[in-house]
BATORKE-576323 format. One record per residue (C-alpha): residue number from 1; residue in three letters; z, y, x. Coordinates in pm, 1 decimal, m for minus. Last residue first. Layout:
{NUM; 'ALA'; {Z; Y; X}}
...
END
This chain:
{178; 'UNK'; {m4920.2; 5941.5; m15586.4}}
{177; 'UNK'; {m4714.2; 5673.0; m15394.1}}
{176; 'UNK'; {m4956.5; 5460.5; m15227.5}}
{175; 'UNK'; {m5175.5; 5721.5; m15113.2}}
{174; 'UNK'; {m5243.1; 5531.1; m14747.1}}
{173; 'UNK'; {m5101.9; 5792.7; m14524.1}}
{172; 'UNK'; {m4776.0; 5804.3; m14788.0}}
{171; 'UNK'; {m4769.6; 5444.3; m14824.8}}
{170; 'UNK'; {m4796.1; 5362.9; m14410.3}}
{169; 'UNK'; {m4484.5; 5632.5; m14367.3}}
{168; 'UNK'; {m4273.0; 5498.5; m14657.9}}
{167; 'UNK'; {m4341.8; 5169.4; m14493.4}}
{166; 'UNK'; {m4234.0; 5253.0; m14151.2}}
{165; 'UNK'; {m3926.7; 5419.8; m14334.5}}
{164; 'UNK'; {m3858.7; 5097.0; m14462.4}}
{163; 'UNK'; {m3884.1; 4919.1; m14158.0}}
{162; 'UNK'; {m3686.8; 5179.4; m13988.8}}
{161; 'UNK'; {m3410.6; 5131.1; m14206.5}}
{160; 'UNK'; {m3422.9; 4732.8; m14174.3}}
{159; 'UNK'; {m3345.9; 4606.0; m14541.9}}
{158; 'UNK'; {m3619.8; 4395.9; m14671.7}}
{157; 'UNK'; {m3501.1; 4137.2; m14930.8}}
{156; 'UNK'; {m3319.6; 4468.1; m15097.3}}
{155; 'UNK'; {m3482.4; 4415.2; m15402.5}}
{154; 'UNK'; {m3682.5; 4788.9; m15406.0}}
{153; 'UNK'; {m3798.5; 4714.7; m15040.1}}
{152; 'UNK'; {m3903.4; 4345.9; m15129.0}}
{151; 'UNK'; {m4095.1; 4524.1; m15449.9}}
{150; 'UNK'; {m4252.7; 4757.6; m15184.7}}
{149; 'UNK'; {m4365.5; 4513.7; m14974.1}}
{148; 'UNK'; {m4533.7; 4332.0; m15327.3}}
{147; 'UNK'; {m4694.3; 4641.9; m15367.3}}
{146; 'UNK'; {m4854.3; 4617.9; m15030.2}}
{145; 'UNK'; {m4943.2; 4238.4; m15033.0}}
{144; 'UNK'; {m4772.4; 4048.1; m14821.9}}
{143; 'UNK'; {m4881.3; 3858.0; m14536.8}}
{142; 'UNK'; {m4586.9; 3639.5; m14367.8}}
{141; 'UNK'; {m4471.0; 3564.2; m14030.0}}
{140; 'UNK'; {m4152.9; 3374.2; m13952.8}}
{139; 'UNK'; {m3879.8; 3275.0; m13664.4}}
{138; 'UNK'; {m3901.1; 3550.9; m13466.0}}
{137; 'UNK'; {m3656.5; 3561.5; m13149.2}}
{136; 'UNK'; {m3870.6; 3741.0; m12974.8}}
{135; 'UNK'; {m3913.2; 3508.6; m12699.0}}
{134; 'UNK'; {m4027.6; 3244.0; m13000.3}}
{133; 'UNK'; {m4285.8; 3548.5; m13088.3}}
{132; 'UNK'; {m4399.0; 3584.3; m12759.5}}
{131; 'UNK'; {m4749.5; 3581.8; m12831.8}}
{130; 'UNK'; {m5048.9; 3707.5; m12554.3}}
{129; 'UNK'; {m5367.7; 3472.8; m12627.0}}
{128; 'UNK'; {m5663.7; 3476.1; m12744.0}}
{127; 'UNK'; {m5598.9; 3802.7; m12982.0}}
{126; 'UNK'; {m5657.6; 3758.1; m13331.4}}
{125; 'UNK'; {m5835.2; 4031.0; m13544.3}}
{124; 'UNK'; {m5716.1; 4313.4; m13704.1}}
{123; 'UNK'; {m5934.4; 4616.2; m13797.5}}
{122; 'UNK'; {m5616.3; 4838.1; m13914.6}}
{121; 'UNK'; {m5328.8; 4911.5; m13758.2}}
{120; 'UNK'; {m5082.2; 5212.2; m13903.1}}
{119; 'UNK'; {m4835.6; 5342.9; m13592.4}}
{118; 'UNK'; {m4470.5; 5483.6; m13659.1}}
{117; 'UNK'; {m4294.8; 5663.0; m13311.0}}
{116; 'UNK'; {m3917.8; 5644.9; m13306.4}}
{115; 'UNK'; {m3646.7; 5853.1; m13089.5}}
{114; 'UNK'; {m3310.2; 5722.9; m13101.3}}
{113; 'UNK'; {m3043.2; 6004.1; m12961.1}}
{112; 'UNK'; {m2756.2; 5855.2; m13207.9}}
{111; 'UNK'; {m2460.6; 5886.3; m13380.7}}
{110; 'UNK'; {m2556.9; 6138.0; m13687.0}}
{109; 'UNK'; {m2933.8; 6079.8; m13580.5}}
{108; 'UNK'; {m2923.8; 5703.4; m13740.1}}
{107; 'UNK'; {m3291.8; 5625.1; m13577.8}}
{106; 'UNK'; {m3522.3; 5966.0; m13545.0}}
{105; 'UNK'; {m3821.0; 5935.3; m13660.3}}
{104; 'UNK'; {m4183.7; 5992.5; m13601.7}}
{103; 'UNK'; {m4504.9; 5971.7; m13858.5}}
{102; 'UNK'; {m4813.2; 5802.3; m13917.9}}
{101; 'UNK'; {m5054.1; 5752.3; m13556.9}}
{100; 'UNK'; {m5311.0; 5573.8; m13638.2}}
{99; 'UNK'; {m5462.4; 5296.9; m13469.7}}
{98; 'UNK'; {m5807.5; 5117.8; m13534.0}}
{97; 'UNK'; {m5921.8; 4850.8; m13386.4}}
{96; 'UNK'; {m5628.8; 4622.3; m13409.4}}
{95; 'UNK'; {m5455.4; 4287.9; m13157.4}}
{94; 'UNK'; {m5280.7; 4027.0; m13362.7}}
{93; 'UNK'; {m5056.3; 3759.1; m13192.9}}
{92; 'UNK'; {m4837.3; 3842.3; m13385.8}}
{91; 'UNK'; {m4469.0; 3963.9; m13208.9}}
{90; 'UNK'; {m4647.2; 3989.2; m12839.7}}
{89; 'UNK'; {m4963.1; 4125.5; m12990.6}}
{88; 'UNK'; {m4834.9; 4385.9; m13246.5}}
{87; 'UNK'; {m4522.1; 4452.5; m12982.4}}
{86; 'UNK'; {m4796.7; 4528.6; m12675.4}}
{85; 'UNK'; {m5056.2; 4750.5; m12929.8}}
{84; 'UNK'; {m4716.5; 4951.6; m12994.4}}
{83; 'UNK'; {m4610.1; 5005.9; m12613.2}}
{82; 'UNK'; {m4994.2; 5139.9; m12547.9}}
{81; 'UNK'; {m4930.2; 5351.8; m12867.5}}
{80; 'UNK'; {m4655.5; 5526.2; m12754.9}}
{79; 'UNK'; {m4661.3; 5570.1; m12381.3}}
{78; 'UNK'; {m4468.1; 5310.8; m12145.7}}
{77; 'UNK'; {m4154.0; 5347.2; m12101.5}}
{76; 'UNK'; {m3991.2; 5070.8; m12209.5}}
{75; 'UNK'; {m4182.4; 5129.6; m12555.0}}
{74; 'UNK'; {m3907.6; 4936.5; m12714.8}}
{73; 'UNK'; {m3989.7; 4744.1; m13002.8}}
{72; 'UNK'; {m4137.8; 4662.6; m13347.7}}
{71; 'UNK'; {m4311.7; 4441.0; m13619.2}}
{70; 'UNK'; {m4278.2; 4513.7; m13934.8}}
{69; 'UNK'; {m3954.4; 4367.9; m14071.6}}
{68; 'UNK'; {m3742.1; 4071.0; m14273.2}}
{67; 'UNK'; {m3407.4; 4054.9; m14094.4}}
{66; 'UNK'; {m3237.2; 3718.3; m14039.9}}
{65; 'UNK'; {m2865.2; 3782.9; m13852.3}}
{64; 'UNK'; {m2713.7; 4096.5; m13906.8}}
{63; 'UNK'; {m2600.3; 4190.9; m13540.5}}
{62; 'UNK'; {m2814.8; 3904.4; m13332.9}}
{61; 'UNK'; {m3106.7; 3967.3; m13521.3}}
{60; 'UNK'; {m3311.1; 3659.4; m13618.3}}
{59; 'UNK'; {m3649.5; 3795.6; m13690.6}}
{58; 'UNK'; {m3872.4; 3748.1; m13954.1}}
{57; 'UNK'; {m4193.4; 3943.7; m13889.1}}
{56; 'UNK'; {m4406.8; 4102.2; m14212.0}}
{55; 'UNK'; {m4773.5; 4185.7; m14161.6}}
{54; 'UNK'; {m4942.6; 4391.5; m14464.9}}
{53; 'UNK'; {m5179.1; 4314.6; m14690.0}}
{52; 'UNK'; {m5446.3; 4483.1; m14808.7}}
{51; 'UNK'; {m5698.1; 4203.9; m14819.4}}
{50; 'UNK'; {m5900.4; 4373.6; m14495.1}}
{49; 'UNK'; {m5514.8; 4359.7; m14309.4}}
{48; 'UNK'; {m5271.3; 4615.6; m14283.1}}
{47; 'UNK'; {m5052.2; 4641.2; m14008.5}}
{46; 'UNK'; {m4749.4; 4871.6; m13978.9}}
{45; 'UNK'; {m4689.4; 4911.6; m13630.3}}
{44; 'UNK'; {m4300.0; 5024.2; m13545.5}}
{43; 'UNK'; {m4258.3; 5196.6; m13231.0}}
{42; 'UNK'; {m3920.1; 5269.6; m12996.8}}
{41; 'UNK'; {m3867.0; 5495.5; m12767.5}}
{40; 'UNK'; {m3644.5; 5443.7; m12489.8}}
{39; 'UNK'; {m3309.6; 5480.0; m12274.4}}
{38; 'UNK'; {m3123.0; 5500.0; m12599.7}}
{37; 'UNK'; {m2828.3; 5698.5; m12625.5}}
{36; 'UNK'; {m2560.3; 5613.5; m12819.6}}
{35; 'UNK'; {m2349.5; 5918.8; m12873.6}}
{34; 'UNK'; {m1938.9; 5888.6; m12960.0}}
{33; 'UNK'; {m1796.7; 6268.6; m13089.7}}
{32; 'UNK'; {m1440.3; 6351.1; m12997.8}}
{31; 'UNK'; {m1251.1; 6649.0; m13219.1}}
{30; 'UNK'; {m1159.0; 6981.7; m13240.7}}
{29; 'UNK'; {m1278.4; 7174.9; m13567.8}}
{28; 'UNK'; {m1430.3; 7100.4; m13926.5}}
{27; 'UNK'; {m1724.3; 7213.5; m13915.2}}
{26; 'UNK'; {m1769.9; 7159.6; m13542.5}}
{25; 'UNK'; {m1590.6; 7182.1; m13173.7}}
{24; 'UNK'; {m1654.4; 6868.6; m12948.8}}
{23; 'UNK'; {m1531.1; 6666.6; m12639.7}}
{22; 'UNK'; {m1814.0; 6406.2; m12632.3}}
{21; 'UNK'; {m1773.8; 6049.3; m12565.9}}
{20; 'UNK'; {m2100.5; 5903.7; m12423.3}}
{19; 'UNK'; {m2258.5; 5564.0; m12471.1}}
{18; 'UNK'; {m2586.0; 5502.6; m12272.8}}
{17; 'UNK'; {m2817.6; 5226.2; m12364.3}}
{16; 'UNK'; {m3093.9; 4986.1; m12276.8}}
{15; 'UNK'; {m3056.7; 4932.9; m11916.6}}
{14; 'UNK'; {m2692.4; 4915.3; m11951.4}}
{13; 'UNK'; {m2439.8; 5233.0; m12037.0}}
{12; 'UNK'; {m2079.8; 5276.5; m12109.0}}
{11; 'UNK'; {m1833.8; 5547.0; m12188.3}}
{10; 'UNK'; {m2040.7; 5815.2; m12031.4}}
{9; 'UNK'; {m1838.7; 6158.4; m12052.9}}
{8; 'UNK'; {m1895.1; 6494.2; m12201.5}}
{7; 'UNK'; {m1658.5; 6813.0; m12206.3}}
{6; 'UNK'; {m1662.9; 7130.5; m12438.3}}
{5; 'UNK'; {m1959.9; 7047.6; m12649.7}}
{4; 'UNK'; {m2003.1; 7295.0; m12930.6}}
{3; 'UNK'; {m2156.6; 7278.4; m13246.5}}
{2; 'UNK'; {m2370.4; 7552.3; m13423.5}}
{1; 'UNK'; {m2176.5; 7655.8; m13754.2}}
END
């Protein structure tokens, strides 16, 4: 079955956002849909380092408090990869040589409209200047070895969705799981 709007409303919206209420018909019939709508992008930059480590952020989340990820954001419009060398230096202080594209996403698609863009950084060095982590609300930086990411994954000690797909992506391109 192909669903069917009937009537569409925003609920609430903020430069970040737009909540709609949806007048729907689907599997199961009449009903009301909610859609967040995010205004833009987001990236996620998995970066690797010459030891094969990777680059872990903790940051205090407002919603589920301390939250053990790559480091991310919104591209604010900006393209892709020019928003994802801005969160690897604002979050790390690390600019990268090399970028790679690994994979797109789509955030929680059953309630949202949450595009996602997955970069792999390699050739890291430290930038002079440019890191916002305190403005970020990050409160730690680690190096972890890749199988020791995925251990963290496996334990639950990293539990960000898009952090773990990140990962899935960056151990795929890097033949991590064959």
């Amino acid at each position: 079955m192909t669903w069917k709007t009937r009537a569409s409303r925003v609920v609430y919206e903020n430069p970040w956002i737009s909540v709609r209420e949806d007048a729907v018909d689907g599997p199961s019939g009449e009903g009301i849909y909610g859609v967040v709508t995010l205004r833009n992008a987001a990236v996620f930059v998995v970066a690797v380092d010459d030891e094969d480590r990777v680059c872990l952020v903790t940051v205090d989340r407002y919603t589920v408090g301390r939250s053990i990820e790559v480091p991310a954001g919104g591209t604010d419009g900006e393209e892709p990869l020019t928003a994802a060398r801005r969160e690897l230096l604002e979050e790390t202080g690390l600019q990268a040589d090399q970028w790679t594209p690994i994979g797109s996403m789509n955030a929680l698609n059953g309630v949202t409209v949450a595009p996602e863009h997955v970069f792999l950084a390699r050739g890291l060095s430290s930038a002079a200047s440019g890191s916002a982590q305190e403005e970020e609300g990050i409160v730690d930086l680690v190096w972890v070895p890749f199988p020791e990411v995925l251990e963290m994954v496996a334990d639950g000690r990293i539990s960000d969705g898009e952090t773990v797909a990140a990962l899935a992506y960056a151990g795929i391109h890097l033949a991590r799981f064959r």
